[in-house]
C-alpha positions as CSV (number, residue, x, y, z in Angstrom):
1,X,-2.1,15.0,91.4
2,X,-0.6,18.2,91.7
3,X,3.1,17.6,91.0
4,X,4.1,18.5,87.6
5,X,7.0,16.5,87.3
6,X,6.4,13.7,84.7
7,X,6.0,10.5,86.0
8,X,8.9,8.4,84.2
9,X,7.5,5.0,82.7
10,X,10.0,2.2,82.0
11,X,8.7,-0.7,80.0
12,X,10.9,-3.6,79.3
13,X,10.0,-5.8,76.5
14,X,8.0,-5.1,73.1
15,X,5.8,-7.6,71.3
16,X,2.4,-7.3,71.5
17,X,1.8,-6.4,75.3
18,X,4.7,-3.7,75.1
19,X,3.7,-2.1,72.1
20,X,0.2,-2.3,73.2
21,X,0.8,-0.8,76.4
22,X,3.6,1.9,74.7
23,X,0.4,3.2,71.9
24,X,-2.3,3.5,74.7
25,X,0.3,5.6,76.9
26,X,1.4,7.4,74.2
27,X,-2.2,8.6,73.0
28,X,-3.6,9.2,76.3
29,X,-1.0,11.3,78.3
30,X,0.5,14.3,77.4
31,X,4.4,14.4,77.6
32,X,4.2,17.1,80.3
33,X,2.4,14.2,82.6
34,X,4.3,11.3,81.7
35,X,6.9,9.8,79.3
36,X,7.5,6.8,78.0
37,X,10.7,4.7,76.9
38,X,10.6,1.1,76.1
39,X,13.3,-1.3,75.8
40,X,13.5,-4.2,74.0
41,X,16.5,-6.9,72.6
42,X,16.6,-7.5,68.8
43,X,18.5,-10.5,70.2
44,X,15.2,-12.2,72.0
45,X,12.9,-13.8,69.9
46,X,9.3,-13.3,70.4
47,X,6.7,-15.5,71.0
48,X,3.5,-14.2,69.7
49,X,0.9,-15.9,71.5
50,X,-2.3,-14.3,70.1
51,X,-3.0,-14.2,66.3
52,X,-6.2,-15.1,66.6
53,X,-8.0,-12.2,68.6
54,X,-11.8,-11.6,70.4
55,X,-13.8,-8.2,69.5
56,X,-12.2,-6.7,72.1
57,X,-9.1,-5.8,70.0
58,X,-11.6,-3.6,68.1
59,X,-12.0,-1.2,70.9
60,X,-8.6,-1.0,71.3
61,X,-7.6,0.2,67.8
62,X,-10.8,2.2,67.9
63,X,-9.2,4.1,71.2
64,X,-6.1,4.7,69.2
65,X,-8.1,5.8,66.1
66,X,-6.5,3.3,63.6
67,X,-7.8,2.7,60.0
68,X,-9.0,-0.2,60.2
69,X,-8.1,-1.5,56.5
70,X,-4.8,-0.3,56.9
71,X,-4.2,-2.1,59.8
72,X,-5.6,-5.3,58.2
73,X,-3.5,-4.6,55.6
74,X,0.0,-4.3,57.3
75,X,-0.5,-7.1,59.6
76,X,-2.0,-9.6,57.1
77,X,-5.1,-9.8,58.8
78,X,-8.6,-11.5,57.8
79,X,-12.2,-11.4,60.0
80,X,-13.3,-13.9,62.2
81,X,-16.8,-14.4,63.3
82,X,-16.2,-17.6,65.7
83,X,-14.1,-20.1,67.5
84,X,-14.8,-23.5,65.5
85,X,-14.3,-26.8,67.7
86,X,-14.0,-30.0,66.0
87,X,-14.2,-33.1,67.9
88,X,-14.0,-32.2,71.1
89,X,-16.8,-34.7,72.8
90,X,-16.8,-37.1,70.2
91,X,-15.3,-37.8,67.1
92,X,-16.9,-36.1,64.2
93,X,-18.9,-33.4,66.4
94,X,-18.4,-29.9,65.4
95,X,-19.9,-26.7,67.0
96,X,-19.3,-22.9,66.7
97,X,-17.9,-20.5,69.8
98,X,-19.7,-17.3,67.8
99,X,-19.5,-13.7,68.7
100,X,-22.6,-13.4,68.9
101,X,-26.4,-14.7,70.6
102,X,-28.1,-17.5,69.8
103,X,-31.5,-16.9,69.3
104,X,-33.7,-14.1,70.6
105,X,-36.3,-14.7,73.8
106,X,-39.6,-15.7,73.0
107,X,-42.5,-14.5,74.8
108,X,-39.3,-13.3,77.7
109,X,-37.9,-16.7,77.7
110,X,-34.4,-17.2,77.2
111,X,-33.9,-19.1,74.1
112,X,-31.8,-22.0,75.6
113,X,-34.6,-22.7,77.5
114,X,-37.0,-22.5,74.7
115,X,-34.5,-25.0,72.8
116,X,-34.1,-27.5,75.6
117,X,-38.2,-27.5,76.0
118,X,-38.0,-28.8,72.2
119,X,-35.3,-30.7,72.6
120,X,-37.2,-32.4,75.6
121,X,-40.2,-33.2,73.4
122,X,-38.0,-34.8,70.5
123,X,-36.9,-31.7,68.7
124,X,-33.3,-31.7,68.2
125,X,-32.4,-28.8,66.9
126,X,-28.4,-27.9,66.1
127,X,-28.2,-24.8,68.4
128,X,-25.6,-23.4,65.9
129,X,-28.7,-22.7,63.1
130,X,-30.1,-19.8,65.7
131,X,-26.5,-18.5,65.6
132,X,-26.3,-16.1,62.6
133,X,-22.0,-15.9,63.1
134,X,-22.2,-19.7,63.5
135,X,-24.1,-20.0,60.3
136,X,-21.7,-17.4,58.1
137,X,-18.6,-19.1,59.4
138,X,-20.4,-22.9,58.3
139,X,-20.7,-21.3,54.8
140,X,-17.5,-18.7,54.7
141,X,-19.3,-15.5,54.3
142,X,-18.6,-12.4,56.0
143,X,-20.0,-8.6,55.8
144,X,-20.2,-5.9,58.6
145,X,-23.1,-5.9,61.1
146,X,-25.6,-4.0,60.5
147,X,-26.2,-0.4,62.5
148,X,-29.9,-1.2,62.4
149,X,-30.3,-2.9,66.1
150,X,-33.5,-4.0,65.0
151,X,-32.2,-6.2,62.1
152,X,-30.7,-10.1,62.5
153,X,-28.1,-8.8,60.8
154,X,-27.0,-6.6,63.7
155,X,-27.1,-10.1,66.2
156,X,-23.1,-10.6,65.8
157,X,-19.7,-9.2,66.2
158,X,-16.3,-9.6,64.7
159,X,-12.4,-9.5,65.6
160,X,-9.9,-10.4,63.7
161,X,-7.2,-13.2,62.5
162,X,-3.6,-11.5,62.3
163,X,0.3,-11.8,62.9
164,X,1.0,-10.2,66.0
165,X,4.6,-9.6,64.9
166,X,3.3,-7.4,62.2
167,X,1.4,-5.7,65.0
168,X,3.8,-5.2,67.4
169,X,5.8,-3.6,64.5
170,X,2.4,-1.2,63.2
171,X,2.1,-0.2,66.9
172,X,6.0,0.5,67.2
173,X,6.0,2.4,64.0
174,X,2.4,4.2,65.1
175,X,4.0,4.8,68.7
176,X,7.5,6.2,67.5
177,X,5.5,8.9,65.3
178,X,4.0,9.9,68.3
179,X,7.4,10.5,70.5
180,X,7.5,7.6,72.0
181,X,11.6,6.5,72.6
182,X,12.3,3.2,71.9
183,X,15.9,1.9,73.3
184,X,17.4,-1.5,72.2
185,X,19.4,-3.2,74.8
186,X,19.6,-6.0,77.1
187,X,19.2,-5.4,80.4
188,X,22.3,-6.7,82.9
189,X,21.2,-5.6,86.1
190,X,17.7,-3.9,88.1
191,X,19.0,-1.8,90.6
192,X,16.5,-2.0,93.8
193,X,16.2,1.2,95.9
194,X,17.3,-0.3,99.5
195,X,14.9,1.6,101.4
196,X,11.9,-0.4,99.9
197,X,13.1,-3.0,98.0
198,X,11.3,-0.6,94.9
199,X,12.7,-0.7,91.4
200,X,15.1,2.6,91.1
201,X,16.6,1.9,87.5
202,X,17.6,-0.7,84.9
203,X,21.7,-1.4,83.8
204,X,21.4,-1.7,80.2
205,X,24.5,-4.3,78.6
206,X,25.8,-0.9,76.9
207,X,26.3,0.8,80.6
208,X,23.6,2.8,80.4
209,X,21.2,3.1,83.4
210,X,17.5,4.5,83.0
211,X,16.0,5.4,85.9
212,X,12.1,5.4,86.4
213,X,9.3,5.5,88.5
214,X,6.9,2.6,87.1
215,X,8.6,-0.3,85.5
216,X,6.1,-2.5,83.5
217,X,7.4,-5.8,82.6
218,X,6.9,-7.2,79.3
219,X,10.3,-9.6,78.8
220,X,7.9,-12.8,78.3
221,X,8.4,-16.0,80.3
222,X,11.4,-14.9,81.9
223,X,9.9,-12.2,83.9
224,X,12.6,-10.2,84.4
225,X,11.7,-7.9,86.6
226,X,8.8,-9.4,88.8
227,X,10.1,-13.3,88.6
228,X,13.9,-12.7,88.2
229,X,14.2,-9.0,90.6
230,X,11.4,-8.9,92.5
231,X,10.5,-12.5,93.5
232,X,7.2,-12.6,92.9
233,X,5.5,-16.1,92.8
234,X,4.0,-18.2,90.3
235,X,0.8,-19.8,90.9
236,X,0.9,-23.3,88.9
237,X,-2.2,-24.2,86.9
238,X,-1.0,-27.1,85.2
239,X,-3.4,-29.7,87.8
240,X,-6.3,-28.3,85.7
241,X,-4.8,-27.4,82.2
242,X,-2.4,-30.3,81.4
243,X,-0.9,-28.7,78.4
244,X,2.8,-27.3,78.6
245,X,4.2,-27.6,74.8
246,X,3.2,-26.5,71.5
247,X,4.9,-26.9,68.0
248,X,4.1,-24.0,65.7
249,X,4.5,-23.3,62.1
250,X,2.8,-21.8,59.0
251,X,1.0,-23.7,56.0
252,X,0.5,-22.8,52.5
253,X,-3.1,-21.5,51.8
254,X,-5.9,-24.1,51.0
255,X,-9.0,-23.7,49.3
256,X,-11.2,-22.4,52.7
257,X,-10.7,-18.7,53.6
258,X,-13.2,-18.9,57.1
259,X,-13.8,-16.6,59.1
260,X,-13.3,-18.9,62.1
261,X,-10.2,-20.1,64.0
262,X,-10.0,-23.9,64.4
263,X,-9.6,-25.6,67.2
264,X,-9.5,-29.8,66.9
265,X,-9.1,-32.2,69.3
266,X,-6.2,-34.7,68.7
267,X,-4.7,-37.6,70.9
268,X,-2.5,-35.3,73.8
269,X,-4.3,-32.2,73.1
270,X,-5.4,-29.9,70.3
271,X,-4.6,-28.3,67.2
272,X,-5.1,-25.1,66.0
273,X,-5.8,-23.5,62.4
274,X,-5.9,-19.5,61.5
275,X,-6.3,-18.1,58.3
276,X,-4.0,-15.3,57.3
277,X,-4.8,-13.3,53.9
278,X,-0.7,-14.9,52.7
279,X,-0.5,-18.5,55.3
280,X,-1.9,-20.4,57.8
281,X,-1.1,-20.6,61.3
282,X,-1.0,-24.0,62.9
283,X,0.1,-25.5,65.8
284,X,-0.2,-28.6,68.0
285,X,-0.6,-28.0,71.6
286,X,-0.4,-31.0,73.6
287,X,1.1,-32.3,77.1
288,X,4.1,-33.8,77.6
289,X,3.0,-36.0,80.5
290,X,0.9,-37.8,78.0
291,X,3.2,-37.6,74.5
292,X,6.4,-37.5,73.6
293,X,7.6,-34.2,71.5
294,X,8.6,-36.3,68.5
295,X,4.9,-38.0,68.5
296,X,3.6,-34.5,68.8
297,X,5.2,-33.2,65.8
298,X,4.3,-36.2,64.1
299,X,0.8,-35.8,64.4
300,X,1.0,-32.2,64.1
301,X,2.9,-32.4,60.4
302,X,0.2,-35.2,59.2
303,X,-3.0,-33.3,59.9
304,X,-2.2,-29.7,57.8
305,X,-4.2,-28.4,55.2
306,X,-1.3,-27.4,53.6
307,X,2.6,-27.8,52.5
308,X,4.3,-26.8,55.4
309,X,6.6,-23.4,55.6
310,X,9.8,-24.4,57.3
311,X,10.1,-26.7,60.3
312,X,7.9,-26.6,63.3
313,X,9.1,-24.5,66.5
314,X,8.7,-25.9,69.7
315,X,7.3,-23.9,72.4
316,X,7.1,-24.4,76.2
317,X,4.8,-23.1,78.3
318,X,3.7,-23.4,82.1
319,X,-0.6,-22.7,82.7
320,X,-0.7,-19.8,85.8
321,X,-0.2,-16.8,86.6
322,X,2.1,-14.6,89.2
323,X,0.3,-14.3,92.7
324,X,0.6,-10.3,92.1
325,X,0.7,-8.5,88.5
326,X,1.2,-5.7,90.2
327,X,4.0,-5.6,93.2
328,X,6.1,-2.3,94.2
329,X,6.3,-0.1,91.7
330,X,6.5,-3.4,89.3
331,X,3.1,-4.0,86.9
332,X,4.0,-7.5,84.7
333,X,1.8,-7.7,81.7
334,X,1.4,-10.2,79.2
335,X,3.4,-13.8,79.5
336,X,5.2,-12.2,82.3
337,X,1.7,-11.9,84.3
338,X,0.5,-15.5,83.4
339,X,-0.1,-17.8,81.1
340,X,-3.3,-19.5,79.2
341,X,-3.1,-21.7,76.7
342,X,-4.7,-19.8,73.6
343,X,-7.5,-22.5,73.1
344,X,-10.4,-19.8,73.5
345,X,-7.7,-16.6,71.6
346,X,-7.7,-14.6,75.1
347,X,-3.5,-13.8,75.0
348,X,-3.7,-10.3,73.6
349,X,-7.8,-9.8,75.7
350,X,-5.3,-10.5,78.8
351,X,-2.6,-7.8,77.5
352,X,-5.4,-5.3,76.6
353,X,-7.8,-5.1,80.0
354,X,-4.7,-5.2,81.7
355,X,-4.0,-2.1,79.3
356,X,-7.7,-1.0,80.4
357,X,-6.9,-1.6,84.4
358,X,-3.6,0.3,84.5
359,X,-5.2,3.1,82.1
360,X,-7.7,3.7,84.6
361,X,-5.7,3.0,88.2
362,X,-2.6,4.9,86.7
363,X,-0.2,5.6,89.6
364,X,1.4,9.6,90.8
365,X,3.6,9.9,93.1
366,X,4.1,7.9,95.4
367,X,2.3,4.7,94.3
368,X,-1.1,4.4,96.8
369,X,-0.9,0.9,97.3
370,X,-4.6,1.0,97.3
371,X,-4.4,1.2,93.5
372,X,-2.8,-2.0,93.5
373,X,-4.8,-3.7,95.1
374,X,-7.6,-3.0,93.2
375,X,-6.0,-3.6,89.9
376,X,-4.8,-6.9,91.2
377,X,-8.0,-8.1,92.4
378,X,-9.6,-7.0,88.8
379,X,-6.6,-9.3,87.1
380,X,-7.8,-12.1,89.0
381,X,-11.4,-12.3,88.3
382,X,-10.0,-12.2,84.6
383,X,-7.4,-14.8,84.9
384,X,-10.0,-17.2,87.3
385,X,-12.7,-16.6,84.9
386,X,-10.6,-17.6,81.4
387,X,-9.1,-20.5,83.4
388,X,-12.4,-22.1,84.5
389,X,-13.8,-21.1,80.5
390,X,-10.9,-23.4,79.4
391,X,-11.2,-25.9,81.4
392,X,-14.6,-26.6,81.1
393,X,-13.2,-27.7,77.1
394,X,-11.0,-30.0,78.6
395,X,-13.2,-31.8,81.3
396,X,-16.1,-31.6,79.5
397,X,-14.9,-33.9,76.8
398,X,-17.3,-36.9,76.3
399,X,-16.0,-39.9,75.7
400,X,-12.8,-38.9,74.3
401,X,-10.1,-41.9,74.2
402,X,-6.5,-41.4,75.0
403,X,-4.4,-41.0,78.7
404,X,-4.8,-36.8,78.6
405,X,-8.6,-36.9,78.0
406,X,-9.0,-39.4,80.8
407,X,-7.3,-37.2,83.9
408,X,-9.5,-33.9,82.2
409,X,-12.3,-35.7,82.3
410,X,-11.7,-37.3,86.3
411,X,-10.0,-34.9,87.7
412,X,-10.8,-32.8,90.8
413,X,-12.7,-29.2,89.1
414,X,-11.9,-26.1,91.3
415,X,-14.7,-24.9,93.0
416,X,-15.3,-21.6,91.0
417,X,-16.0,-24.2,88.1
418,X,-17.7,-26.9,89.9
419,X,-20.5,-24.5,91.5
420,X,-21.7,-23.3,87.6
421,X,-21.3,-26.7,86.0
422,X,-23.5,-28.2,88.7
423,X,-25.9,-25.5,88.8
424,X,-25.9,-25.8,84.7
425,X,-26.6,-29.4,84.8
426,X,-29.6,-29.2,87.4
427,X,-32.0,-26.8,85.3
428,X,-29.8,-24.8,82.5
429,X,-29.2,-21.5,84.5
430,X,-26.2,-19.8,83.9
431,X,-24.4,-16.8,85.5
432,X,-24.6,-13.5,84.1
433,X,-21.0,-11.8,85.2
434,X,-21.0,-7.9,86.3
435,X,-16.9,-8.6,85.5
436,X,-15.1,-11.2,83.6
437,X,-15.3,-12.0,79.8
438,X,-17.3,-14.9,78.8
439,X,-21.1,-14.0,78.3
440,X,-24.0,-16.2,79.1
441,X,-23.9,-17.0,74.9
442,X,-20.4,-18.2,75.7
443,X,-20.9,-20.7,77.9
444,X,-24.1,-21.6,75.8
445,X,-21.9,-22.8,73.1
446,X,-19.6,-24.3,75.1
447,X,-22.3,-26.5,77.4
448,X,-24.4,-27.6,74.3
449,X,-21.8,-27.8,71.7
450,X,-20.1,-30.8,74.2
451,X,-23.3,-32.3,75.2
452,X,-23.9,-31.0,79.2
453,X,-27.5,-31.6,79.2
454,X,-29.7,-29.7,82.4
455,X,-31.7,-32.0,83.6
456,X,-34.3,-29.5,83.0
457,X,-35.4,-26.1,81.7
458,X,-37.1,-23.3,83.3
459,X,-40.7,-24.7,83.7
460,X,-41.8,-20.7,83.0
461,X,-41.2,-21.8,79.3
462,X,-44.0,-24.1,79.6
463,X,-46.3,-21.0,79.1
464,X,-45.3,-20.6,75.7
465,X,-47.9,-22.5,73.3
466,X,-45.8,-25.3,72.3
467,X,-46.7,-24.9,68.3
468,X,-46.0,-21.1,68.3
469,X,-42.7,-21.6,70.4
470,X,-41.6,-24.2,67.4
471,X,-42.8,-22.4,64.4
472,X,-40.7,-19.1,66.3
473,X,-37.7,-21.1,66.4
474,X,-38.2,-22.2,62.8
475,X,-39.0,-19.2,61.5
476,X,-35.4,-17.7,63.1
477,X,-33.7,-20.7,61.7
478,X,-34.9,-20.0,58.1
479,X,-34.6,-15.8,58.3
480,X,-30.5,-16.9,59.2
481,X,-30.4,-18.9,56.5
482,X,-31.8,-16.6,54.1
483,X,-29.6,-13.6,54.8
484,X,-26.6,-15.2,55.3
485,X,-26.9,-16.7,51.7
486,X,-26.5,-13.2,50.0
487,X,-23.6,-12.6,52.2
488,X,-20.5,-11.9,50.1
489,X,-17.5,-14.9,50.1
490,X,-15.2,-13.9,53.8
491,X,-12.3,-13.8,50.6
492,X,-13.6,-12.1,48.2
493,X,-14.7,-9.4,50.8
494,X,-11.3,-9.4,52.7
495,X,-9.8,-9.1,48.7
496,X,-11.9,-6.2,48.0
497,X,-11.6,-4.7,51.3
498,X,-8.0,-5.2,52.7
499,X,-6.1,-6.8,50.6
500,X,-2.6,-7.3,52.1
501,X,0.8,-5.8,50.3
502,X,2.0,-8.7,47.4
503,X,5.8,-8.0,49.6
504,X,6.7,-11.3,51.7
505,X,5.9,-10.6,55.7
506,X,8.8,-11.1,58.0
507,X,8.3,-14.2,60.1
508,X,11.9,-13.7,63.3
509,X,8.7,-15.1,65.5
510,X,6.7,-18.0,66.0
511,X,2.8,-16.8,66.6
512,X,0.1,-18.9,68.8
């Protein structure tokens, strides 16, 4: 690019995908190249779908060079090792999502093959005792990996529990250090250039009009500028994910400090559970094609592990996304892009590769449409690949009683799903992505931990002498075991560590 005039970037909305957005323009572009001003209403309340968080989020505050204590700190944050799913294919199952393998190969055989040879001959081993993440969240211990790639204690990541008001807010106080300028107003009018039908500048309530030459949307549901200005369409999801309502509140603390958010199956949907160093997060999120919001709350209030803190908020929510994140000179990010239920904690992944996309496709003058194009296309593999992740949950769901559970389970799979379920089924093979989130491990959990049996393994695993593949497996099993039990207590270690401020947190915001 050779012009030097800075390339003006509007972004309308803060919460996490706006501050987000605002910190990584902020640290990677000089002012002479491009400045940023966000604006955001004090009067809007934010949903802040996303305090529980994949390792992701650690690059992320690693690009911006955050402390991390200090972060954990101000935003009340604790670890997390795994996703734990109670049951989900029958009552009283429970398996682990981990951040991390299961297993190693033995002799170059993948492991869930080596495990559904056993299992084939009788040896029914809980996949989660190969999972060293899976087995520290079981007995609430946490401690760094290790650096050592050659130690088990290096098998396993780590992200983070945290109230994404309180990070919004670090990032806005981070951001504004930095020169960023932060407006608040409501916008009354977008003023579209007649020529193209582009964005030319935003009417603020006060009079004032800021003019711009990218416009990212952040203003939530409403989508003000790519739903309510530009037109852009909504593609509905709802046939495959059911769920459009979620009451949300906080708990008092109990007595387990996990590093694991919880995810349990309940009569119209599921409930959630995620340990804060000061409260709990919980919610119900259910369908109200299949319950009532009264029945919802009911059930919701009579399954916490805690005294409540204040009445429940309601939330509505459609599943989908808009048919183009990025349209004109018009890039919608976060709730404003799409929707997905946080069942698997992918809200703030969505706002950050979207981050990562426009970071790397960043516009000059005038916007190549070939930019969009591309970053578009990347949206959608992510969007396509979380959808078919969560509904895999949902379908695969055993013999689950109750109207929901019955259409997940019958309905019609799209065909992105249907292709690796059946292919899953036949002999165990799974897709290895070149894009898209969810690993092989991933869908590992996900397949065993709600009983998808292959109907075979890869015969190559036959080659392996039988008594040395089981006394490998055993062997694994017991070295987890063994390290994990002079782990240090996830509390005592987030105490020692990052102990959050005795001050109360502000809570204007109901978090997912």
């Amino acid at each position: 690019m050779t012009s030097q005039i800075p390339r003006r970037i509007v972004i309308l909305g803060g919460g996490t995908a706006g501050w987000m957005l605002a910190a990584s323009l902020t640290r990677a572009f000089k002012p002479q190249y491009a400045t940023v001003r966000l604006i955001e209403s004090g009067d809007i309340s934010i949903v802040g779908v996303g305090e529980s968080t994949l390792p992701q989020v650690r690059d992320f505050n690693e690009f911006l060079g955050l402390d991390e204590a200090e972060f954990m700190r101000e935003t009340n944050a604790t670890f997390k090792l795994a996703i734990e799913f109670r049951d989900w294919a029958r009552e009283g199952d429970c398996y682990f999502h981990p951040f991390g393998v299961h297993g190693h190969a033995i002799q170059g055989i993948p492991f869930l093959h080596c495990w559904l040879r056993a299992k084939a001959h009788g040896h029914h081993f809980n996949i989660d005792d190969f999972s060293y993440p899976s087995v520290a969240s079981r007995e609430q211990k946490f401690e760094f990996p290790s650096k050592d790639m050659s130690s088990i204690r290096s098998t396993y990541s780590y992200a983070y529990h945290f109230d994404a008001y309180l990070y919004a807010a670090y990032l806005r106080r981070w951001s504004e250090k930095r020169g960023l300028k932060r407006t608040e107003g409501t916008v009354v009018d977008v003023n579209l250039r007649a020529e193209d039908g582009f964005i030319q500048s935003l009417t603020l309530a006060s009079g004032e009009v800021i003019e711009g030459d990218l416009f990212i949307d952040c203003s939530g549901f409403r989508g003000v500028l790519i739903n309510q200005a530009l037109k852009m369409e909504w593609e509905d999801w709802q046939t495959w994910l059911p769920c459009d309502r979620a009451w949300a509140l906080s708990n008092d603390l109990d007595a387990d400090s996990t590093a694991t958010t919880r995810c349990t199956a309940r009569e119209a949907g599921w409930q959630w559970r995620i340990p804060l160093q000061k409260r709990i997060g919980a919610g119900y999120v259910f369908s109200s094609r299949f319950t009532t919001e009264e029945r919802a709350r009911e059930v919701l209030l009579g399954n916490l592990d805690g005294p409540a803190q204040g009445e429940p908020r309601l939330i509505r929510f459609q599943s989908g996304r808009r048919k183009k994140s990025w349209h004109k000179n018009c890039i919608a990010l976060g709730l404003a892009s799409g929707f997905l239920e946080p069942l698997e904690s992918t809200s703030i992944y969505m706002s950050q590769i979207a981050v990562n996309f426009l970071m790397s496709l960043f516009p000059g003058q005038p916007i190549n449409p070939v930019l969009a194009e591309e970053y578009n296309r990347l949206v959608d593999i992510e969007y396509t690949r979380v959808r078919d992740f969560l509904i895999l949950h949902y379908h695969a769901s055993g013999n689950r009683d109750g109207e929901l559970w019955r259409h997940v389970q019958t309905m019609q799979l799209p065909d992105s799903l249907l292709d690796k379920l059946e292919i899953f089924k036949r002999r165990g093979h799974i897709h290895r992505y070149r894009d898209g989130l969810f690993s092989p491990a991933s869908w590992t959990a996900i397949y065993t931990g709600q009983r998808i049996s292959p109907g075979g393994y890869d015969p190559q695993a036959d080659n392996i002498d039988f008594d040395n593949m089981l006394k490998t497996m055993m062997e694994l099993r017991e070295r987890i075991a063994a390290n994990v039990a002079t782990m240090p207590n996830h509390a005592e270690f987030v105490r020692g560590y990052c102990a959050a401020p005795a001050s109360g947190a502000p809570h204007g915001s109901v978090h997912v």
